[in-house]
DRENPA-319162 format. One record per atom (N, C-alpha, C): residue in three letters; x, y, z. Coordinates in steps of 0.02 Angstrom, whole numbers, plus 50000, padded with zeros to 5 digits. Example, Ala and Ser with C-alpha at 12.3 -4.5 7.8 and 13.67 -1.06 7.14 Angstrom:
<atoms>
ALA506604971650390/ALA506154977550390/ALA506604983550390/SER506424988850354/SER506844994750357/SER506455000250394/
</atoms>
This chain:
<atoms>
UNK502554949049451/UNK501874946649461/UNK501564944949393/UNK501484939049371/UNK501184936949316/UNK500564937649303/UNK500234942649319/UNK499594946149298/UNK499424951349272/UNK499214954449236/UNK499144960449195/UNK498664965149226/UNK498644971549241/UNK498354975249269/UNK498424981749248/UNK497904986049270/UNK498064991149230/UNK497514996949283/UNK497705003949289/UNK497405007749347/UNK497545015149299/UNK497025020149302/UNK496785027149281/UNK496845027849186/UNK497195031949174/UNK496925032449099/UNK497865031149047/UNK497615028749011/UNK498065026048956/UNK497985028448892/UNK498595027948851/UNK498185028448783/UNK498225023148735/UNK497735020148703/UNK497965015448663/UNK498355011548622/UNK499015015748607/UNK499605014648571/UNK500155015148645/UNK500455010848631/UNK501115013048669/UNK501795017948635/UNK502075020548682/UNK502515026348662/UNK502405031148608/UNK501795032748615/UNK501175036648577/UNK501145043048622/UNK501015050548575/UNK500965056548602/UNK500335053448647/UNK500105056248712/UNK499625058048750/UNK499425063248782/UNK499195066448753/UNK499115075948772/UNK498735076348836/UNK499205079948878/UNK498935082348930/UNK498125086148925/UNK497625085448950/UNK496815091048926/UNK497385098548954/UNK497725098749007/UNK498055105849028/UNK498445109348989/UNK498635106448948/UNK499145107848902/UNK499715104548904/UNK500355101948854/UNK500575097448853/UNK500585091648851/UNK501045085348859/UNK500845078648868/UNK500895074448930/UNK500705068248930/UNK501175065449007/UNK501635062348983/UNK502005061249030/UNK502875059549012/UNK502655049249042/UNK503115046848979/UNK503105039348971/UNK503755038249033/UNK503585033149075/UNK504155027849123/UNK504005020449120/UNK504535017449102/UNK504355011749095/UNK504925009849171/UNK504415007549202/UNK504455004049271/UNK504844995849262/UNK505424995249256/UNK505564987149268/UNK506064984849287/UNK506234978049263/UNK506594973249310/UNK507094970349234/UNK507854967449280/UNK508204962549241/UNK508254968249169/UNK508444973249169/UNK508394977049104/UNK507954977049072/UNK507724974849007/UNK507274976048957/UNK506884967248962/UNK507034963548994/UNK506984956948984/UNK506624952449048/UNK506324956549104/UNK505664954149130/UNK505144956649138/UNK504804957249211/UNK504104961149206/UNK504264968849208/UNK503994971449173/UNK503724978749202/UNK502924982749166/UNK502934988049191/UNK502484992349188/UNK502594999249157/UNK502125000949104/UNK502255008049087/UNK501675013049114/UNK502075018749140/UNK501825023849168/UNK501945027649147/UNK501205033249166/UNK501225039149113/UNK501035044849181/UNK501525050349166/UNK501635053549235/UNK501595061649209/UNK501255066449247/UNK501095072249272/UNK501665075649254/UNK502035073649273/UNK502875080449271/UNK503485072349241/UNK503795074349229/UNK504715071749206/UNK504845068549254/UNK504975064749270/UNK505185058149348/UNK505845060249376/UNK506065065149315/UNK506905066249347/UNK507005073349363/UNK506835072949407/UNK506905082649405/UNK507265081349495/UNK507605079449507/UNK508175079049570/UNK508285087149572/UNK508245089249644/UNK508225097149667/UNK508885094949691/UNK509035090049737/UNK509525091349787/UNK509835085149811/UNK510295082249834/UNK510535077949874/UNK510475078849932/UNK510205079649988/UNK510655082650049/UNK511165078150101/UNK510975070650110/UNK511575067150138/UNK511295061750105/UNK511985057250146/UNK512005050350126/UNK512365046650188/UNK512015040950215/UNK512365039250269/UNK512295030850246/UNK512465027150313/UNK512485018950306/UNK512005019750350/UNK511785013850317/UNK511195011250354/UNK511205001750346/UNK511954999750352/UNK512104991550360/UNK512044991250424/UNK511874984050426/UNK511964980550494/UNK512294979850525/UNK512474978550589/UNK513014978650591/UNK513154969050638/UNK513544966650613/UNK513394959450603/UNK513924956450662/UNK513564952550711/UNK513764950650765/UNK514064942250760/UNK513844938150721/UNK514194932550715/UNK514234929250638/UNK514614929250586/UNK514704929850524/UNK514634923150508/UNK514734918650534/UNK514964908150524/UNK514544907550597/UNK513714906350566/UNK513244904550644/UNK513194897250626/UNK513194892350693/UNK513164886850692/UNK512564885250747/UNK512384889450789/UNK511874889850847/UNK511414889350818/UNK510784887250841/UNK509924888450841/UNK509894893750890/UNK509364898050868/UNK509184903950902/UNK508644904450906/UNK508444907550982/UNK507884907950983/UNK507704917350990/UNK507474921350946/UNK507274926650934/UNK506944928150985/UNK506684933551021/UNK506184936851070/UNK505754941551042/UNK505514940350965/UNK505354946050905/UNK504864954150950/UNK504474950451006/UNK503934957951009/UNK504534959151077/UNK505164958451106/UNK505594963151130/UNK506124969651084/UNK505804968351017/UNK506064974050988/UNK505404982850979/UNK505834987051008/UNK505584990051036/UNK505034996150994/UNK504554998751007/UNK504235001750951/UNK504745008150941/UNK504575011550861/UNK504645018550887/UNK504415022550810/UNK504215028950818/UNK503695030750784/UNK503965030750724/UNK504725030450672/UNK504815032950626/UNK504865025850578/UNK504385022050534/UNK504625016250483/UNK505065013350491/UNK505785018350454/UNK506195016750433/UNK506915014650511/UNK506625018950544/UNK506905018250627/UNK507065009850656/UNK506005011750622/UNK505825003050669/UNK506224999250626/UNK506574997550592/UNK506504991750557/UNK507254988950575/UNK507294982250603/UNK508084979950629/UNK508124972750606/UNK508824975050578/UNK508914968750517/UNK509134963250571/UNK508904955850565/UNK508904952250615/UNK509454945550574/UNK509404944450544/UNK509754940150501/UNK509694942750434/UNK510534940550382/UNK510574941550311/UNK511044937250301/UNK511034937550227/UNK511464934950177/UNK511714940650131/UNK511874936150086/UNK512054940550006/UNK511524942149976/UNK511014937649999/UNK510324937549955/UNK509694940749976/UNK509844940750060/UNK509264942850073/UNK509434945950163/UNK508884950550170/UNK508934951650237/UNK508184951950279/UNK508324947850332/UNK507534946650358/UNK507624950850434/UNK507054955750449/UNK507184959650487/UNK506524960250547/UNK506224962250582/UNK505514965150612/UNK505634973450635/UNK504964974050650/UNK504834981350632/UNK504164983050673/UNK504304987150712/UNK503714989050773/UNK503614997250756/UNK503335000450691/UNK503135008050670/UNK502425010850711/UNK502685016650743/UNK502185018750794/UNK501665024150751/UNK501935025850685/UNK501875033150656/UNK501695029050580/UNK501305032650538/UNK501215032450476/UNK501835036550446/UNK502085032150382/UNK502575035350355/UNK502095039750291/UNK502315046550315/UNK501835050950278/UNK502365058450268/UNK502895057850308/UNK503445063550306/UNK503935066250255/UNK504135057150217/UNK504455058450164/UNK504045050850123/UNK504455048450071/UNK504395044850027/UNK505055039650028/UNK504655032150019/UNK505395028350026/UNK505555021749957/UNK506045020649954/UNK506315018449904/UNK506755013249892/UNK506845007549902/UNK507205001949900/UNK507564999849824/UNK508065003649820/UNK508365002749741/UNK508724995849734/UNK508794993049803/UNK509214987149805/UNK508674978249781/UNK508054982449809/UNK507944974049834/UNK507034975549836/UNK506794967749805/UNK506084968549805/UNK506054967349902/UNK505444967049927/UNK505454968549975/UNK504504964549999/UNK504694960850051/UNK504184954750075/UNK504144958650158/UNK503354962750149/UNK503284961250237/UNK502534957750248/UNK502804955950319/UNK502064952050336/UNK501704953450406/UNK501424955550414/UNK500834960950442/UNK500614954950505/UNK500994956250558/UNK500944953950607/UNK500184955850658/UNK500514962750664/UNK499904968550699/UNK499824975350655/UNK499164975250641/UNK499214982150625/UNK498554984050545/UNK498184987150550/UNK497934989050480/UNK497944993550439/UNK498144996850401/UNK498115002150346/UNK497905002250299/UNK498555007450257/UNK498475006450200/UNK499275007350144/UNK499595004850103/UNK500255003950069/UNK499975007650006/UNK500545014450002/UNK500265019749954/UNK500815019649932/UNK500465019749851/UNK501095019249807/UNK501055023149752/UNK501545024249695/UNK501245026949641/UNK500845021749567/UNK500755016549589/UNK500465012449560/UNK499775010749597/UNK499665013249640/UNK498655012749671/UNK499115013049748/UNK498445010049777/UNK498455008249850/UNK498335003249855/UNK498444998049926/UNK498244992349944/UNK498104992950019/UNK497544989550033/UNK497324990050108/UNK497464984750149/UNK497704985150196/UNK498024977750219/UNK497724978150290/UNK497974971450324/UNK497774968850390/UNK497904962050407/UNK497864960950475/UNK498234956350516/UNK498524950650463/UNK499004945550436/UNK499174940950421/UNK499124942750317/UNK499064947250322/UNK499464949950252/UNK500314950750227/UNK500114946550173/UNK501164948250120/UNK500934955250092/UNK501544958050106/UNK501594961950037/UNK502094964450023/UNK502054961949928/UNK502644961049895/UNK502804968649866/UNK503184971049869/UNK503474980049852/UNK503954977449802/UNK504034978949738/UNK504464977449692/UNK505184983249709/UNK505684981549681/UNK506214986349688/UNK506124992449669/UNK506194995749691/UNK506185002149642/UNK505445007049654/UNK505285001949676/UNK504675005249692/UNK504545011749765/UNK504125017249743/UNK504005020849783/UNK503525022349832/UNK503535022549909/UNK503025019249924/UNK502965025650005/UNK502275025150022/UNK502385026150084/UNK501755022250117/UNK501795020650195/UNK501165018650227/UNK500825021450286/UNK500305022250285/UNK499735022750330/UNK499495018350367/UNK499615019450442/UNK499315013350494/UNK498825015650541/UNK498385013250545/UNK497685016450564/UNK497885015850664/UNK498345012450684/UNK498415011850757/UNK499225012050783/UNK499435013350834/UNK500315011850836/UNK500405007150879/UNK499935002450875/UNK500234995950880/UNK500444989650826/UNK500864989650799/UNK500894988350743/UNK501584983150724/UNK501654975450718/UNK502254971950716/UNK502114969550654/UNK502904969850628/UNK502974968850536/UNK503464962250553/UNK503414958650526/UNK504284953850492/UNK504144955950423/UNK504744960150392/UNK505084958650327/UNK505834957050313/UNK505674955450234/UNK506174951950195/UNK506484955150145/UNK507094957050154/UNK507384962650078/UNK507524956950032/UNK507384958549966/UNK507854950049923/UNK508134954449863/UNK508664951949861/UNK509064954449777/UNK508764950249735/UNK508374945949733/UNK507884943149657/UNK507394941949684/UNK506714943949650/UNK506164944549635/UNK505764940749669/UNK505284941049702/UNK504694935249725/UNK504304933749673/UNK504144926649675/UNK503734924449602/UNK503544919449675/UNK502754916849625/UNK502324910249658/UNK502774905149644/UNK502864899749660/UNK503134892349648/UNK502944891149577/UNK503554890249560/UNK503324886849464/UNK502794882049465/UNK503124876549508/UNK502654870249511/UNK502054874049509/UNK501814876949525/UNK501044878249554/UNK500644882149468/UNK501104882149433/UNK500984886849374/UNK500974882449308/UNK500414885149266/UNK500544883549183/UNK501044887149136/UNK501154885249102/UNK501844887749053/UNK501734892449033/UNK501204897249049/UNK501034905149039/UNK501124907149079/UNK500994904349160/UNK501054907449219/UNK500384907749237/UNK499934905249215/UNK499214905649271/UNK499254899249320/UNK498924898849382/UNK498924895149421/UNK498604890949424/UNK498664883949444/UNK498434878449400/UNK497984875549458/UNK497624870849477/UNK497104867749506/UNK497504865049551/UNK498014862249554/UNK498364859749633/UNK498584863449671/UNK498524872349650/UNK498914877549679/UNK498504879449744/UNK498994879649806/UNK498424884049874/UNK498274887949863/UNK498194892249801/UNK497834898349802/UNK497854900249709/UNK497534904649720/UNK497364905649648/UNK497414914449631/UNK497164917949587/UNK497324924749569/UNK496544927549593/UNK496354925249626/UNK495704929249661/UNK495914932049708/UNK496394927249755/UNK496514929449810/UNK496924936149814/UNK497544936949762/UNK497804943949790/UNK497484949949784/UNK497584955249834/UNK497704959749821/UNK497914966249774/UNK497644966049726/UNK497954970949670/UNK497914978149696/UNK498344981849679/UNK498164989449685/UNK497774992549650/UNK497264997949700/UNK496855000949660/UNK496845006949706/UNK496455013549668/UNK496245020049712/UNK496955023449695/UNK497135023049611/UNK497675027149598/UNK497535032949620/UNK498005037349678/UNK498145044649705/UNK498415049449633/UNK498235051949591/UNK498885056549538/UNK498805063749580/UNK499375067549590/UNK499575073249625/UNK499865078649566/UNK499735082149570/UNK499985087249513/UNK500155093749558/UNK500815090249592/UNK501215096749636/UNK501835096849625/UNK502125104249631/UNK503045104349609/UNK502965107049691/UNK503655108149703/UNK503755110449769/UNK504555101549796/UNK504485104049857/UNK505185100049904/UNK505005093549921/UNK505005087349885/UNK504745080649914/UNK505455075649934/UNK505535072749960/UNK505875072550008/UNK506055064349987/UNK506205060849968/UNK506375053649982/UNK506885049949990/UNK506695046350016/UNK507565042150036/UNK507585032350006/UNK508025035449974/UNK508115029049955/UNK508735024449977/UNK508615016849966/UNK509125013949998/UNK509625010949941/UNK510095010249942/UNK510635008549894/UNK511215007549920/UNK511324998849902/UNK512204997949922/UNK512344998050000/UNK511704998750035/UNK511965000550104/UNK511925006450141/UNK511655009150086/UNK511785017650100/UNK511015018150093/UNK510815028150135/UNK510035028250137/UNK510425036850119/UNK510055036250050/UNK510155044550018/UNK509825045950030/UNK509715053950055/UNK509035058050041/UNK509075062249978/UNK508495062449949/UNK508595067449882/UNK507785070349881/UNK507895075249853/UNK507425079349839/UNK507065082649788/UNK506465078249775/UNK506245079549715/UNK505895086549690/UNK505795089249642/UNK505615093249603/UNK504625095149613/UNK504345088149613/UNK503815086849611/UNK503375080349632/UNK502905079049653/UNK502625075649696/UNK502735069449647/UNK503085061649688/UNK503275058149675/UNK502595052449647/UNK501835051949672/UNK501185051249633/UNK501075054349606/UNK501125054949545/UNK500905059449516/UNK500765054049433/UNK500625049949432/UNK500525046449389/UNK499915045549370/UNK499575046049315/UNK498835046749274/UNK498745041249275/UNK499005033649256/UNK498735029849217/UNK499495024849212/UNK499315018149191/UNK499945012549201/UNK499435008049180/UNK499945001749142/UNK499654996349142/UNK500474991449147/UNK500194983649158/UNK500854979949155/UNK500754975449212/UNK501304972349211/UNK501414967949268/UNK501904967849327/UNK502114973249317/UNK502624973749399/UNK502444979649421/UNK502024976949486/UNK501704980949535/UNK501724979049599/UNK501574982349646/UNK501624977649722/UNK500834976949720/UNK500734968549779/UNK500074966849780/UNK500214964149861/UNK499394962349879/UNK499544958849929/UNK499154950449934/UNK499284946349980/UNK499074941449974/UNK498964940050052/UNK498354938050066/UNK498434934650146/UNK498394927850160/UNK498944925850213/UNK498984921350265/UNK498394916550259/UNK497944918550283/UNK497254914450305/UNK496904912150201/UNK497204915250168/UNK496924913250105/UNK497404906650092/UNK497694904550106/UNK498124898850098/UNK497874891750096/UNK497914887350064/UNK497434882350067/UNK497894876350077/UNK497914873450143/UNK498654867550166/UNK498424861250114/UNK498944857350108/UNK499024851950078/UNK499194846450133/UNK498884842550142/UNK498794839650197/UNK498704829250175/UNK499044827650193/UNK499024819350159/UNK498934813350220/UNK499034806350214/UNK498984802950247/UNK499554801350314/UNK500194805650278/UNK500614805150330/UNK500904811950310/UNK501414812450369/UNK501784820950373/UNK501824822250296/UNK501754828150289/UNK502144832350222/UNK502754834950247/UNK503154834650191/UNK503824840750182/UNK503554847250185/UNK504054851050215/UNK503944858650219/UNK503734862250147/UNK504064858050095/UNK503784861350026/UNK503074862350017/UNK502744856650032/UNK501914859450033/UNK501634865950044/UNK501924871150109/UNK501854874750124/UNK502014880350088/UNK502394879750053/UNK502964886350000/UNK502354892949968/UNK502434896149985/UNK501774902449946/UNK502494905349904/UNK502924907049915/UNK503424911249861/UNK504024910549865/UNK504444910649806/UNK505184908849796/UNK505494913349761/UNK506254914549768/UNK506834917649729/UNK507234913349700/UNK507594915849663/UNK508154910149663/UNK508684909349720/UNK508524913349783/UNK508854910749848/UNK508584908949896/UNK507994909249898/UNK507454905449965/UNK507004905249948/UNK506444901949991/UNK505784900749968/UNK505624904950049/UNK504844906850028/UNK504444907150086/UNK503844904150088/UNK503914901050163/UNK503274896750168/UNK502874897850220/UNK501994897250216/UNK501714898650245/UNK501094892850287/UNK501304892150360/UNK501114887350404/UNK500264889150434/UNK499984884850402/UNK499074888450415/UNK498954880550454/UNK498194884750486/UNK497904878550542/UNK497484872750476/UNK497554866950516/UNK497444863450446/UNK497344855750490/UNK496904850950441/UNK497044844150491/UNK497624840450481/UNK497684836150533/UNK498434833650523/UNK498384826750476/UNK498914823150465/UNK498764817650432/UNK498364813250463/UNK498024809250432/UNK497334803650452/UNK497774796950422/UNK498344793150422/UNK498384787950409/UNK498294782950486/UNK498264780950496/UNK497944777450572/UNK498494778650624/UNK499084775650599/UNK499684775650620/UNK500114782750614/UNK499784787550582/UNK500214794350601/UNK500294796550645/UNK501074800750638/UNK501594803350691/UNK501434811850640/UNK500734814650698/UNK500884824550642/UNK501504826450661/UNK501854826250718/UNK502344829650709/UNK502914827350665/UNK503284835950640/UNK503824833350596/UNK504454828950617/UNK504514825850563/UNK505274820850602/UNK505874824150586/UNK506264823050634/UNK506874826150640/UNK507194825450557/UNK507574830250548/UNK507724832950476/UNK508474836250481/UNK508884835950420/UNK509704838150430/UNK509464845050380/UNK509884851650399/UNK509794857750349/UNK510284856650351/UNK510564852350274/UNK511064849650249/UNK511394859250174/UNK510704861650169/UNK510644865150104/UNK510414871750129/UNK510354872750177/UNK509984880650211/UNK509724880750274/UNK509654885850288/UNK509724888250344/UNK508894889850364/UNK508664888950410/UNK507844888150419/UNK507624890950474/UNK507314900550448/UNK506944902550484/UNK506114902350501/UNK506074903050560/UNK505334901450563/UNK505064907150616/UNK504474910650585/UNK504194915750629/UNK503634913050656/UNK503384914950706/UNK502994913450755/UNK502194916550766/UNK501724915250708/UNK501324923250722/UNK500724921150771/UNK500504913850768/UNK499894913250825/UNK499594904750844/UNK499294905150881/UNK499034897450872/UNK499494891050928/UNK499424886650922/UNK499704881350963/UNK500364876550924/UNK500874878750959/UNK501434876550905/UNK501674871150933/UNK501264867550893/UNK501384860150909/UNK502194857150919/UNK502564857750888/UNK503334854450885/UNK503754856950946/UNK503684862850948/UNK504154866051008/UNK503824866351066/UNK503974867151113/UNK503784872051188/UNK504054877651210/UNK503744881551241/UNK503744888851256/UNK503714892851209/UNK503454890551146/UNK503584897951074/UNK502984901151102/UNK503144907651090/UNK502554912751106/UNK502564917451021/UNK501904921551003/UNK502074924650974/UNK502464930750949/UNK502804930750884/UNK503274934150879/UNK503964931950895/UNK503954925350936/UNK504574923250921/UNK504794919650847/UNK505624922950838/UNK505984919450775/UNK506374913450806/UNK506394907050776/UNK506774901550774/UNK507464899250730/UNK508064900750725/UNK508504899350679/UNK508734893150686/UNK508644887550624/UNK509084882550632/UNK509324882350584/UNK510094882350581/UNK510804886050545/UNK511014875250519/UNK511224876650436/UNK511394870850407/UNK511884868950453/UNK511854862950422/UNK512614857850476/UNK512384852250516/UNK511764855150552/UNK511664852250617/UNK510714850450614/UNK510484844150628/UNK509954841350645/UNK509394845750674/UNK508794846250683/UNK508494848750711/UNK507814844950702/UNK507364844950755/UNK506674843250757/UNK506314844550821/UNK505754841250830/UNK505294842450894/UNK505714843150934/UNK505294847550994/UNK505874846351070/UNK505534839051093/UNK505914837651133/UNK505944831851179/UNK505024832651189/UNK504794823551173/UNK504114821251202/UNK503434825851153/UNK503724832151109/UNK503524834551062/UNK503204828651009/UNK503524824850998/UNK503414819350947/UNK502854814850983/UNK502924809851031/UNK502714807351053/UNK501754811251077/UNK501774817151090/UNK501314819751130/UNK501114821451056/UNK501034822551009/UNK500954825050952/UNK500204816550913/UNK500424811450927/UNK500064803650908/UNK499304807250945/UNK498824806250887/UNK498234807650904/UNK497854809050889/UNK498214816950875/UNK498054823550891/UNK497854823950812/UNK497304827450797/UNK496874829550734/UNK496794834350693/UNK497214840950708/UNK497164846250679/UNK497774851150728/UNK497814856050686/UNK498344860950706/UNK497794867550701/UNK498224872250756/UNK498004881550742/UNK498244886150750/UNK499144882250712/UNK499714885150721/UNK499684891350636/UNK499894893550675/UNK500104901350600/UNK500704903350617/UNK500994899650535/UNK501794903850550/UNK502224904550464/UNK502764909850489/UNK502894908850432/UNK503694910350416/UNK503874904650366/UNK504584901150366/UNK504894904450302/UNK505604906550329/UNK506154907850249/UNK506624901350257/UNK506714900450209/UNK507334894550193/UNK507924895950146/UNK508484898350168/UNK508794900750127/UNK509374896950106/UNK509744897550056/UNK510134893049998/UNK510834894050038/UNK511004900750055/UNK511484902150086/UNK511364902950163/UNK511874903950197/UNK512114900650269/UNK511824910850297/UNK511634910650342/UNK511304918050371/UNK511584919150437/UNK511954926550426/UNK512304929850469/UNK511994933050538/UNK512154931650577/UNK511594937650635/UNK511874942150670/UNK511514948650675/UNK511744954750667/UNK511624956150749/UNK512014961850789/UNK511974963550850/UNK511294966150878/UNK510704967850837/UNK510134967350874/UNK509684960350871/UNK510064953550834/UNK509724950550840/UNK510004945750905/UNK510544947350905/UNK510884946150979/UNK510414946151058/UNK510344955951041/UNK510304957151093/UNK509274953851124/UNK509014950651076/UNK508314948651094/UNK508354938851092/UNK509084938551094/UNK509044930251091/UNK509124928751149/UNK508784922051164/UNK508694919251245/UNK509164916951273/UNK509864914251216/UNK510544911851256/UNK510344906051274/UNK509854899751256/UNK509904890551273/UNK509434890251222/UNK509054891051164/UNK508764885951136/UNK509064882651115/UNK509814881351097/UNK510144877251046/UNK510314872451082/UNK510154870451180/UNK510174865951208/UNK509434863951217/UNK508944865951184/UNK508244863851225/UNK508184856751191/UNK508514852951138/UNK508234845751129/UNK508654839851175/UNK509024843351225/UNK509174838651259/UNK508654835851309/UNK508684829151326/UNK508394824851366/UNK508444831051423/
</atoms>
């Protein structure tokens, strides 16, 4: 996150004594990424970060992957995945790659039991149903309906949901979410053609510091695997941080469309990229005004990736029958566009109040046996006459 921020007390020198008022000092962590050579954050913490009590297991927690070489369009049934009270329970990986895994998640329960940890992968969810709050040891963030939020790797986190009705789509990625270069100056501030600007996110604030030893519990994910280990001392427990790799959030509805005389490319839409996909975000917006425009999109080859699209509200103009919460896969190789009379019925028409939101990935995406078991079995015949 190319912004500088900074939450509770610091001391003016870096890697400088800072005396505890209790006695002693706080212990320096420098929080980051890519080794010594991208963003991070230094934190100054209550107790030693490494004080591991215990292992107690280690299990898998991979997918387990139902068609490896997909050539089908799929049509997802996203709110038939079923709630159930524990986070990490809800969450069912629906498609992956090497690069990334895009999953949904129906949590009935605030994760408040243990502490969780993604050592693999920064981590993109988007707040379908549901309001809280994402507690971390870098502040808090308060979220609600049609919110990102970006969790850096490594990061420790738990959340609070004020209701248990509650639908997530997230995204695991092995490299980093950044805004679109294009959209950026050669420092990284965001430039005047950008849909959004640095007002809009979310920063964390309402740093929690905890000054408890005792049995804390977290599980982290790695390689496939979900360790539990057990810390020494309460995993917030941090005074004070400044830097730039933190999780933030950004919403949906802050998005500002780019909208021209005739169709745009899907790139218009792009809010964030890796170096293996972009994500893009589909807001209600007017359609093109050239006299002779066709809003709907024209049929298109995913010659280069594979193109998911989530479903969160509004009137979806291109297809028929999407309801919300349905996922759409159209897998490279093969053509895809409006269904049938989609195009045609589309000449007119003045505005959209479709909300949705799209991964595009570089590599070809595997789908796993629960994404099986919520697919309808014919969208990949619905553009026939």
């Amino acid at each position: 996150m190319p912004i500088y921020h900074k939450l509770g007390l610091i001391p003016p020198k870096r890697h400088t004594i800072f005396e505890n008022p209790k006695g002693g000092i706080y212990y320096e962590q420098l929080f980051g990424t890519e080794g010594f050579n991208s963003h991070s954050s230094l934190m100054y913490e209550v107790h030693r970060p490494t004080q591991v009590k215990e292992i107690l297991k280690s299990y898998s927690v991979a997918p387990k992957i139902a068609i490896d070489k997909n050539i089908k369009s799929l049509l997802l049934q996203g709110f038939q995945v079923s709630p159930q009270d524990d986070f990490l329970d809800s969450r069912k990986a629906m498609l992956l790659n090497s690069d990334c895994t895009i999953g949904l998640a129906a949590p009935k329960k605030s994760l408040r039991s243990y502490f969780y940890k993604n050592a693999d992968a920064d981590e993109m969810i988007f707040v379908h149903r549901g309001t809280g709050t994402l507690r971390t040891f870098l502040g808090n963030i308060p979220f609600e309906y049609g919110d990102y939020l970006i969790i850096p790797r490594g990061m420790i986190y738990q959340i609070d949901f004020d209701t248990e009705d509650n639908r997530l789509l997230y995204v695991e990625s092995s490299a980093p979410f950044h805004t679109p270069l294009r959209y950026k100056s050669s420092s990284g501030q965001l430039l005047e053609h950008s849909p959004f600007c640095e007002r809009d996110f979310k920063l964390p604030q309402d740093l929690e510091t905890f000054d408890e030893k005792g049995d804390f519990l977290i599980k982290v994910k790695k390689e496939g695997m979900m360790h539990e280990i057990i810390y020494a001392t309460h995993p917030f427990d941090v005074i004070g941080w400044d830097g730039y790799n933190f999780p933030y959030g950004f919403s949906i509805h802050n998005f500002e469309p780019i909208t021209g005389r005739v169709h745009q490319p899907p790139p218009v839409h792009q809010t964030f990229e890796t170096a293996s996909f972009v994500v893009c975000s589909f807001v209600p917006r007017k359609y093109d005004y050239h006299p002779k425009s066709i809003p709907a999109p024209y049929n298109h080859s995913n010659v280069d990736s594979d193109e998911m699209l989530y479903y969160v509200d509004g009137d979806f103009m291109s297809r028929n029958n999407i309801e919300q919460g349905h996922i759409t896969l159209h897998p490279k190789g093969i053509p895809h566009g409006p269904a049938p009379g989609a195009y045609e019925r589309s000449i007119g028409h003045t505005e959209t109040q479709e909300l949705a939101v799209m991964v595009d990935t570089f590599r070809p995406l595997m789908v796993t046996e629960d994404a099986m078991r919520i697919d309808d079995g014919k969208y990949y015949k619905s553009w026939v006459d």
